[in-house]
C-alpha positions in Angstrom: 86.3 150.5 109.8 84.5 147.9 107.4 85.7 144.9 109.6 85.9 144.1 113.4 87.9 140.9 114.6 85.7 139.5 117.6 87.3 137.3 120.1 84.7 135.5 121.9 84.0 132.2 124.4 83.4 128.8 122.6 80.6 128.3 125.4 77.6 129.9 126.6 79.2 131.1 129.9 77.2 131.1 133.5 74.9 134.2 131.9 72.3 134.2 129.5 73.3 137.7 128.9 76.1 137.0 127.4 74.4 135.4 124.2 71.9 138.2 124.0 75.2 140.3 123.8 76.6 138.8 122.2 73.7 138.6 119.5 73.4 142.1 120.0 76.6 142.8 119.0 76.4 140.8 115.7 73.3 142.5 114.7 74.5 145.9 115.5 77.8 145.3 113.3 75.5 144.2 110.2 72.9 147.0 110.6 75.8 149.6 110.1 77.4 147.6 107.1 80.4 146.2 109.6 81.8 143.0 108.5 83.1 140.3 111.4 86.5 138.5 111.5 86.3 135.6 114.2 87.2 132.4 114.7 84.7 130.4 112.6 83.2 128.4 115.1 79.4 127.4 115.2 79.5 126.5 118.8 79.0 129.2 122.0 79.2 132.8 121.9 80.8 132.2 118.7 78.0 130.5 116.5 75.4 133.1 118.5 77.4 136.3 116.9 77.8 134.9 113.5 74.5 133.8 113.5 72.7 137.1 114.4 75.4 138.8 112.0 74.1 136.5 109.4 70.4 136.9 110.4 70.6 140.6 109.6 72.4 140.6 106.5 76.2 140.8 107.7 79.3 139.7 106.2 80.7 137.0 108.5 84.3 135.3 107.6 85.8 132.8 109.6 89.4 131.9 110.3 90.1 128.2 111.7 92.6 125.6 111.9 91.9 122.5 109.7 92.1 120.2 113.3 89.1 121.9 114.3 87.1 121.8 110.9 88.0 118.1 111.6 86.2 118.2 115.0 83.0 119.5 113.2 83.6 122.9 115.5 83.5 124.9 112.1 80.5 127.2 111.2 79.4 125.7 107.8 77.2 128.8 106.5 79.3 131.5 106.3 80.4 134.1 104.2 83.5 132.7 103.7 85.1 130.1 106.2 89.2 130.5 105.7 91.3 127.2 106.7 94.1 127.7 108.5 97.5 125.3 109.2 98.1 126.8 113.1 96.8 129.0 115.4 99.1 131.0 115.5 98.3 131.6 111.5 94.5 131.9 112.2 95.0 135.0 114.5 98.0 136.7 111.2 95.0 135.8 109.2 92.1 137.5 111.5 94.1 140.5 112.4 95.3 141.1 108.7 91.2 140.9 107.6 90.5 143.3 110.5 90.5 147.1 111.0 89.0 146.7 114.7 89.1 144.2 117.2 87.0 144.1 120.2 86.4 141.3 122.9 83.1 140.0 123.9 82.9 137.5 127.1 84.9 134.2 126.6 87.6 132.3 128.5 91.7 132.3 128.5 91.8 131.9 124.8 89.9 135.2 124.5 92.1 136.8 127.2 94.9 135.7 125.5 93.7 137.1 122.4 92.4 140.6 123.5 96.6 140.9 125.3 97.9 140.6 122.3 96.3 142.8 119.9 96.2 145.5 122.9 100.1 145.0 123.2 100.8 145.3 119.5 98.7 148.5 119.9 100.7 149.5 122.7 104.3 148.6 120.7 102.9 150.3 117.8 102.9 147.3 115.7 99.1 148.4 114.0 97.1 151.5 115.1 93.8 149.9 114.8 91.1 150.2 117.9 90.6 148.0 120.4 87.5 147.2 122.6 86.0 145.1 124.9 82.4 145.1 125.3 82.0 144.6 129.1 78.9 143.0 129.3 77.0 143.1 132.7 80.6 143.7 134.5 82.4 140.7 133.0 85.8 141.9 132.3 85.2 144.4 135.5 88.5 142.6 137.1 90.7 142.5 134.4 90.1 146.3 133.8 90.8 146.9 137.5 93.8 144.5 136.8 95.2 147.1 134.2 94.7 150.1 136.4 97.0 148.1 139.1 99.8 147.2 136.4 99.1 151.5 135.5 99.7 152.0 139.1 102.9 149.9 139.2 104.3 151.8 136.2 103.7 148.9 134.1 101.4 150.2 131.4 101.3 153.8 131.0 98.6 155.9 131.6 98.6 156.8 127.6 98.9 153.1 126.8 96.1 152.5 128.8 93.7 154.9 127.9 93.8 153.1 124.4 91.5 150.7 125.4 88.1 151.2 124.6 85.3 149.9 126.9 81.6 150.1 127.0 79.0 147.6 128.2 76.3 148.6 125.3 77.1 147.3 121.8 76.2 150.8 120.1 78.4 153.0 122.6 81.1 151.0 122.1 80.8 150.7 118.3 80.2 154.7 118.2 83.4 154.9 120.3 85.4 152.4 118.1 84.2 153.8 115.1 85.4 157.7 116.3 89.0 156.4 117.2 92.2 157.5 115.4 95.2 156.1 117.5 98.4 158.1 116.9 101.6 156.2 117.7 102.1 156.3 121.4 106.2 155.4 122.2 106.4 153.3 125.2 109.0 154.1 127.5 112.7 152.3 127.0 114.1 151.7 131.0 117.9 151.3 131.5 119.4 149.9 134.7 120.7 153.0 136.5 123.5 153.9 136.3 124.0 152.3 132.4 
């Protein structure tokens, strides 16, 4: 696993505990020779775990659109910053870099993000891990959230159980780093009687 795509909030959140995890997490990934895909911002949650990656000796690429290099929203001291037309094309790009994704705190971009690498999981689409790093109980509703849509016969208890979570940035890298997802077919429905 020599690269982790990390979706994360372009602000600071309500928390200061979310930068220290979020610096935290970027340190941890350097000290164990991980590189980090993310969205190449310098502002937020964003520009705090490049930063610390950077402050320890990590590889850090970014993937932006050009609109926001424009904006001066890009992180100017990476690794390697990779300009992108679309967003849709920054997220190819950061998933084709990446061998691991994992969510730290952030808003409905991040949500949005984290869904659909969990669903491509879930469809088969890559076989790559995927975390979140639930820091002081952040994502606490959206896991409960999947345990309803479980409950409902929405997601599958196998489908779900593909989701790592941990709330320390160690025990979820250990966890991340120990997965080896075997394709898990999701169930085809038919309209009785068809």
């Amino acid at each position: 696993m020599p690269r982790i795509c990390i979706y994360s909030g372009s602000s600071f959140g309500a928390s200061p505990e979310y930068a220290a995890a979020a610096s935290a997490f970027g340190t941890a990934c350097a000290r164990r020779g991980l590189g980090i895909v993310y969205g190449g911002g310098r502002v937020g949650l964003m520009g705090v775990l490049a930063d610390a990656a950077l402050a320890a000796g990590g590889e850090v690429i970014g993937v932006i659109p050009k609109a926001m290099i424009a904006e001066e929203r890009a992180h100017q001291n990476l690794t390697e910053l990779i300009s992108v037309d679309s967003m849709h094309e920054r997220k190819h790009r950061m998933a084709q870099l990446a061998d691991a994704f994992v969510a730290l705190p952030g808003g409905i971009g991040t949500l949005e993000e984290l869904s659909e690498v969990f669903t491509w999981l879930q469809l088969g689409l890559h076989l790559k891990p995927v975390g979140i790093l639930n820091v002081n109980g952040f994502y606490d509703l959206l896991l409960q959230f999947l345990i309803h849509l479980r409950d409902q016969q929405f997601l599958t208890p196998d489908h779900l159980s593909m989701l790592t979570v941990a709330d320390d940035p160690y025990s979820l890298l250990d966890r991340l780093t120990a997965t080896q997802h075997t394709p898990v077919p999701k169930p085809v429905h038919h309209t009785p009687g068809t």
